[in-house]
MARSEVO-191619 format. One record per residue (C-alpha): residue number from 1; residue in three letters; chain; y, x, z. Coordinates in pm, 1 decimal, decimal comma, always signed. Each point is the difference from the previous one (the first is absolute). Layout:
BEGIN
{n->NUM; res->ALA; chain->A; y->Y; x->X; z->Z} .
...
***
This chain:
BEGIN
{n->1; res->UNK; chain->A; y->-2899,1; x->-4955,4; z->+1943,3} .
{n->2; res->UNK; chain->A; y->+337,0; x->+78,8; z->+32,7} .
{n->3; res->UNK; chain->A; y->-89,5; x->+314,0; z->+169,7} .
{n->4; res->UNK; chain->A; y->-241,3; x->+144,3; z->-235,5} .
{n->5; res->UNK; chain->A; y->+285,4; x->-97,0; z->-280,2} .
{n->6; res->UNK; chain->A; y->+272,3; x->+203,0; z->+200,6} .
{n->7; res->UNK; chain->A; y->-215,8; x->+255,8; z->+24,3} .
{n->8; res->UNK; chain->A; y->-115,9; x->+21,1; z->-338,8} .
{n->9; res->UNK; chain->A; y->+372,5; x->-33,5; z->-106,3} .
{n->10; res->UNK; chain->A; y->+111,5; x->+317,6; z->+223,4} .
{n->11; res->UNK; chain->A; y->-295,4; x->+208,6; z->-110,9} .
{n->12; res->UNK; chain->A; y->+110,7; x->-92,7; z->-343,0} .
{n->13; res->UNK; chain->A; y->+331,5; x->+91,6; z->+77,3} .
{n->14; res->UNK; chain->A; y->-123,8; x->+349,5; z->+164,7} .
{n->15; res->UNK; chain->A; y->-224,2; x->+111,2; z->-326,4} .
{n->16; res->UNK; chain->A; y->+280,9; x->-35,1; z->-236,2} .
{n->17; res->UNK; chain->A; y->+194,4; x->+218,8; z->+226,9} .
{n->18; res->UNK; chain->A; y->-286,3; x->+211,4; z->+37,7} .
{n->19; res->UNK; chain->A; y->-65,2; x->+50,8; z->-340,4} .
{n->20; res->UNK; chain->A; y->+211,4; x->+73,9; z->-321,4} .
{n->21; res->UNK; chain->A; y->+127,5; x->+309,7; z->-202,0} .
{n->22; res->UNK; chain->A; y->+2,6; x->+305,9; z->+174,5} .
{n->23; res->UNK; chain->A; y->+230,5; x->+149,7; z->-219,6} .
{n->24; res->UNK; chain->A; y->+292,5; x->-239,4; z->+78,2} .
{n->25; res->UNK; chain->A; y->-45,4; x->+74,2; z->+382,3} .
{n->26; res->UNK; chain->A; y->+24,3; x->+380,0; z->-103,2} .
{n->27; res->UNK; chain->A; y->+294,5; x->-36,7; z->-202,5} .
{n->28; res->UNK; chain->A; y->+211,2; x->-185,6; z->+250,0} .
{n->29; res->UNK; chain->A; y->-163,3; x->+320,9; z->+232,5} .
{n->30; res->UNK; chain->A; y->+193,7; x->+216,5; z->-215,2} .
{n->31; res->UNK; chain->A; y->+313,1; x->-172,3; z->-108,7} .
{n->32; res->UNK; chain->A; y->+60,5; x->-76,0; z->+396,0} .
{n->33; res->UNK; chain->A; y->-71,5; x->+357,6; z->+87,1} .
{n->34; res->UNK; chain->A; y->+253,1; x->+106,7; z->-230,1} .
{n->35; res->UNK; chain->A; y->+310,8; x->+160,5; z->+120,9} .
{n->36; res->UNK; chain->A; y->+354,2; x->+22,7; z->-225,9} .
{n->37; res->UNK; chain->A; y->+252,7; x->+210,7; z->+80,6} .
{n->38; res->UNK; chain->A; y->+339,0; x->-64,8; z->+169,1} .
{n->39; res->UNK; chain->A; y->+344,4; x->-14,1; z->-183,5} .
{n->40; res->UNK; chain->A; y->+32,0; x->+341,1; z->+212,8} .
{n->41; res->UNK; chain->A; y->-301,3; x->+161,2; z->-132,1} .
{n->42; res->UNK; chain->A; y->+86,5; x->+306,7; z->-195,8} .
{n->43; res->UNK; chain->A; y->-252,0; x->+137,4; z->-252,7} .
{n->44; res->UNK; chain->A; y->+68,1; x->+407,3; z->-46,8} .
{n->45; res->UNK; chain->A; y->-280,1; x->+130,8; z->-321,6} .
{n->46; res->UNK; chain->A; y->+5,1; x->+405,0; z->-160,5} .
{n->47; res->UNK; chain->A; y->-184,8; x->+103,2; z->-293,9} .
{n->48; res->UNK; chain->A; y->-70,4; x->+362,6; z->-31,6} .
{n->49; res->UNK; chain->A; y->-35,7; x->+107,3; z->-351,0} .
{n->50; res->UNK; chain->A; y->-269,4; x->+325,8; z->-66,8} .
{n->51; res->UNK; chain->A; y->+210,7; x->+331,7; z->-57,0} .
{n->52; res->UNK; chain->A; y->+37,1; x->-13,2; z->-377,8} .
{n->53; res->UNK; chain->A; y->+320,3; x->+164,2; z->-124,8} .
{n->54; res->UNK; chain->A; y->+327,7; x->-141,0; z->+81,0} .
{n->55; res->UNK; chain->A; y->+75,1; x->-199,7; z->-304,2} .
{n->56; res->UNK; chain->A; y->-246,5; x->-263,7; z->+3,1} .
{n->57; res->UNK; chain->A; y->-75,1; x->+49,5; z->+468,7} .
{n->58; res->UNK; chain->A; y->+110,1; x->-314,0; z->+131,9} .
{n->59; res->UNK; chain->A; y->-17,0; x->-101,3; z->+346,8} .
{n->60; res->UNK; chain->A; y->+131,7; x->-352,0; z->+99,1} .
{n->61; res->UNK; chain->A; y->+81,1; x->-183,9; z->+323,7} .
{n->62; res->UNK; chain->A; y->+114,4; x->-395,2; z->+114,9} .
{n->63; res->UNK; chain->A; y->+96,5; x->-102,8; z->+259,7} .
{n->64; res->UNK; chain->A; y->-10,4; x->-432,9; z->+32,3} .
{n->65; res->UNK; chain->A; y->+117,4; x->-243,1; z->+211,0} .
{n->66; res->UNK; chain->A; y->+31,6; x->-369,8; z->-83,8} .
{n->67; res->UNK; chain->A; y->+345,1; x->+71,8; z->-143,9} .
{n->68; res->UNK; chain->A; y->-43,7; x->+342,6; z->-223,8} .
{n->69; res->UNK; chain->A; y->-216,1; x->+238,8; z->-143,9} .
{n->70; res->UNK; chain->A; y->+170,3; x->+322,6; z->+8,5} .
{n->71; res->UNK; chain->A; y->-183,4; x->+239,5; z->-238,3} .
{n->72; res->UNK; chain->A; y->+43,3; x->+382,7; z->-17,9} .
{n->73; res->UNK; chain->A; y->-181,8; x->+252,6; z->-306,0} .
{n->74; res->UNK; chain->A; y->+54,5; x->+343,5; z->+27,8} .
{n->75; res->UNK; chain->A; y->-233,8; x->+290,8; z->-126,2} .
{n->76; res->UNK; chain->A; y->-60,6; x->+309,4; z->+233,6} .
{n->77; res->UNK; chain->A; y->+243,5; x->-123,6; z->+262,0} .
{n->78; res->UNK; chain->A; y->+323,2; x->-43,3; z->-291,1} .
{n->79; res->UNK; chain->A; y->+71,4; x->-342,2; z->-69,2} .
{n->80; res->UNK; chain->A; y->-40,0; x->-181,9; z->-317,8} .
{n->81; res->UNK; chain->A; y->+90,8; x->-357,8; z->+46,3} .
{n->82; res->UNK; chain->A; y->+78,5; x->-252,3; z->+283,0} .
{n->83; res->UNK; chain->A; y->+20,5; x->-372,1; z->+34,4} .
{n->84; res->UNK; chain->A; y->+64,1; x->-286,7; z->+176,1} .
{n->85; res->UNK; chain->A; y->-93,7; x->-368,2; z->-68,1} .
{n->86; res->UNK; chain->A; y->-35,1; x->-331,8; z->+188,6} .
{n->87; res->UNK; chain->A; y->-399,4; x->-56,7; z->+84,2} .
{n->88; res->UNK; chain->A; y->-77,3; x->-307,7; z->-176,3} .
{n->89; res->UNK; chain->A; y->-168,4; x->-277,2; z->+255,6} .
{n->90; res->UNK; chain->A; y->-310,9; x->+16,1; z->-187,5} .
{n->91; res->UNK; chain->A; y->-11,7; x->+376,1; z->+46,1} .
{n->92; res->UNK; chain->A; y->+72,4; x->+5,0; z->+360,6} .
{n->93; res->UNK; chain->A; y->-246,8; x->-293,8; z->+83,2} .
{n->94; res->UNK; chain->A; y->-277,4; x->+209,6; z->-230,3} .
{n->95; res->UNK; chain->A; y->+81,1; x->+309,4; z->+230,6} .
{n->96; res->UNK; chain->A; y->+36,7; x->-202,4; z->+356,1} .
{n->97; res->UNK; chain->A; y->-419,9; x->-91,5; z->-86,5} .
{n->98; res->UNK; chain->A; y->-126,0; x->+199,4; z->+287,1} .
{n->99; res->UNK; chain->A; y->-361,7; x->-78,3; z->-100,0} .
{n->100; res->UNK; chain->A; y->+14,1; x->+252,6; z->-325,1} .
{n->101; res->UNK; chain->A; y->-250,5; x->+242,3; z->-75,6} .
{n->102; res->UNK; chain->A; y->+294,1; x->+275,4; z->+22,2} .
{n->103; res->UNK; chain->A; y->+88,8; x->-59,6; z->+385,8} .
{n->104; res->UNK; chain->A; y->-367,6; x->+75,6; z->+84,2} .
{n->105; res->UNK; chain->A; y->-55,6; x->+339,4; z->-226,8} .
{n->106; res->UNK; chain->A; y->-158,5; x->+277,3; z->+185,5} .
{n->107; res->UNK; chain->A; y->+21,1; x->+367,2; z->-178,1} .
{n->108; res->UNK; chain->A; y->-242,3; x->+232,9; z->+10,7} .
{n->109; res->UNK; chain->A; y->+45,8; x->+387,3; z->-5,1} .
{n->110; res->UNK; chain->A; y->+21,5; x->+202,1; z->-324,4} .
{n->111; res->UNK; chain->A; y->-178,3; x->+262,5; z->-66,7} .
{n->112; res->UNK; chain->A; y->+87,3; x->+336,4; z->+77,9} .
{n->113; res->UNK; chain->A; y->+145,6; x->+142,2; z->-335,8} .
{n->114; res->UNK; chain->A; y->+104,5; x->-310,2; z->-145,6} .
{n->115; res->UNK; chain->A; y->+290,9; x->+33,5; z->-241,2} .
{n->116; res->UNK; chain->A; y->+205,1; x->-168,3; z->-234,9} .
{n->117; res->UNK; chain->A; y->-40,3; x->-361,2; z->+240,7} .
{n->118; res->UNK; chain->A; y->+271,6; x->-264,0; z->+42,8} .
{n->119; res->UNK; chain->A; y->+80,4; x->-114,1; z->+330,7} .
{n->120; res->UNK; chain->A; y->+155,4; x->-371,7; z->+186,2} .
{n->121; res->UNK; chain->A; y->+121,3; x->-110,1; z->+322,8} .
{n->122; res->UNK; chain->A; y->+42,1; x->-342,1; z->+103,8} .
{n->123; res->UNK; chain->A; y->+165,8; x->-134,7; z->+299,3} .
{n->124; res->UNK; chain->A; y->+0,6; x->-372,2; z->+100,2} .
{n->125; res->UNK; chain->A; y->+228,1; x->-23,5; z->+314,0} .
{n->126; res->UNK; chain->A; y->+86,9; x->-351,0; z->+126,3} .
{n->127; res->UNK; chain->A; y->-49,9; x->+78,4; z->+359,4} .
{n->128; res->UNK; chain->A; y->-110,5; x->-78,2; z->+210,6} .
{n->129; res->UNK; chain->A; y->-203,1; x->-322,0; z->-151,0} .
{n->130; res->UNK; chain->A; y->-147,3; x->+279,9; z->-278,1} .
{n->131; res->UNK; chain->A; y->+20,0; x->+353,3; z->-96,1} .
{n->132; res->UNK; chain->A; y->-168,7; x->+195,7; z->-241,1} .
{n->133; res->UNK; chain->A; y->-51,1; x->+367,5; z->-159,8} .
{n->134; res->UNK; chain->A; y->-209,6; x->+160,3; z->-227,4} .
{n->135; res->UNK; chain->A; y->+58,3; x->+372,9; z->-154,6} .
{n->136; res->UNK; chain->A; y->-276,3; x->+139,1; z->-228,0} .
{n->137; res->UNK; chain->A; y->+7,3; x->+237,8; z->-298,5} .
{n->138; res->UNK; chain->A; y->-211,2; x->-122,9; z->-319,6} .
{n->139; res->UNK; chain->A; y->-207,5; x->+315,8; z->-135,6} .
{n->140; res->UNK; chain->A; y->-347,6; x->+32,6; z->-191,0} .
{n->141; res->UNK; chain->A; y->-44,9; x->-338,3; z->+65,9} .
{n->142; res->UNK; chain->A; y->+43,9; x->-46,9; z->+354,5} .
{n->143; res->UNK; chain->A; y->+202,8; x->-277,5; z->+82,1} .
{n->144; res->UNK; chain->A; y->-7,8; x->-143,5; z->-328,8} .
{n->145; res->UNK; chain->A; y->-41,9; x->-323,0; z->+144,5} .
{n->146; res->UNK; chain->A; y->+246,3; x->-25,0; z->+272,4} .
{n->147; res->UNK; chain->A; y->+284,1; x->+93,7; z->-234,9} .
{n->148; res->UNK; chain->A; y->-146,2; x->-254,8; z->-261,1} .
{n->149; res->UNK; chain->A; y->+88,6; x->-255,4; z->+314,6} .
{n->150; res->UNK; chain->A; y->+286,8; x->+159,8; z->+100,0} .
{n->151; res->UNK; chain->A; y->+158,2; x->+30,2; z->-373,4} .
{n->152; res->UNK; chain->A; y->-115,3; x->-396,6; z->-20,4} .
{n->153; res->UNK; chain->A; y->+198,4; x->-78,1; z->+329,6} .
{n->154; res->UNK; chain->A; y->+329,3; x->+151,8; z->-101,8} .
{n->155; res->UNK; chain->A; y->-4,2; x->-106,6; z->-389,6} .
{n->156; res->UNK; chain->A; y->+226,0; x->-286,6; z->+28,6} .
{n->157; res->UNK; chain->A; y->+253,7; x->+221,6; z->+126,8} .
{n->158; res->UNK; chain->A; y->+26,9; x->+214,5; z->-263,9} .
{n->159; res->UNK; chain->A; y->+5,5; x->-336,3; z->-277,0} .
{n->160; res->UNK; chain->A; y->+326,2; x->-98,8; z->+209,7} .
{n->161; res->UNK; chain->A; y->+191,8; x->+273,8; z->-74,1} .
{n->162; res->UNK; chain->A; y->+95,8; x->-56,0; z->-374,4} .
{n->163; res->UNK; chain->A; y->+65,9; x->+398,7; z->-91,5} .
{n->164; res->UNK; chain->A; y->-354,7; x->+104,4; z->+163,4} .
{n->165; res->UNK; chain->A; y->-149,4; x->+140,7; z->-300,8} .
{n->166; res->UNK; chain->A; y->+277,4; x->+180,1; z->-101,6} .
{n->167; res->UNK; chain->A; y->+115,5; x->+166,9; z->+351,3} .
{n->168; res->UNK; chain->A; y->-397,6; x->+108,0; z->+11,0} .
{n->169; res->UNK; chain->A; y->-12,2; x->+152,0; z->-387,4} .
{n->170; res->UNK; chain->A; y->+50,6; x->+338,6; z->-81,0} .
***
């Protein structure tokens, strides 16, 4: 009797560990899988505006670290507007999230003739536990998504630097 009960017990035991929500085993997939970035990471981002004239063209850069976002505008090459702030913690641990859409983007080619498009790059270097680049131009529609991710990805940046809308107006 006390066999059967032991066994009974442990094949108890075995079924609930068997069984259960599939969606919690997935999530702890993901959140272990999960990679953050290093204190040494550095996070380097360029938006290309389309060639409109020179008064309202602006092209932007950052460059972050865990300590500052360094932030350049210029239009055709002449710069408009620089700055430099601290990255807020909540910024830099939004950014170290190497599991975003943005650090997986793909481009795909424009077609021939294209004009008037936007373009980013996006480097992620914190090597060599993880490295990434993307460069794509947005035109017609093409890549309309990746630079929805990308623009998503590097949006808290831009709400830590107090002046943003201003160094980016016309």
């Amino acid at each position: 009797m006390r066999t059967r009960t032991a066994l009974v017990l442990l094949a108890l035991v075995l079924a609930a560990g068997c069984g259960g929500d599939d969606d919690d085993a997935t999530d702890a997939d993901t959140d272990a899988g999960a990679e953050a970035l290093g204190d040494g990471a550095a996070i380097t981002y360029h938006y290309i505006d389309a060639s409109v004239p020179p008064d309202v063209q602006r092209n932007y850069s950052f460059v972050v670290t865990s300590e500052e976002i360094q932030a350049t505008v210029d239009s055709y090459g002449d710069l408009i507007d620089e700055a430099t702030v601290e990255t807020p913690t909540e910024v830099w641990a939004a950014l170290s999230d190497t599991s975003q859409p943005a650090l997986t983007v793909e481009a795909d080619s424009i077609p021939e003739g294209c004009t008037g498009g936007t373009g980013r790059h996006l480097l992620v270097n914190d090597s060599p536990a993880f490295s990434f680049e993307a460069g794509f131009d947005v035109c017609g529609g093409v890549n309309e998504e990746q630079a929805e991710a990308v623009d998503a990805y590097i949006e808290p940046v831009t709400e830590a630097i107090p002046e943003w809308e201003s160094m980016i107006t016309p």
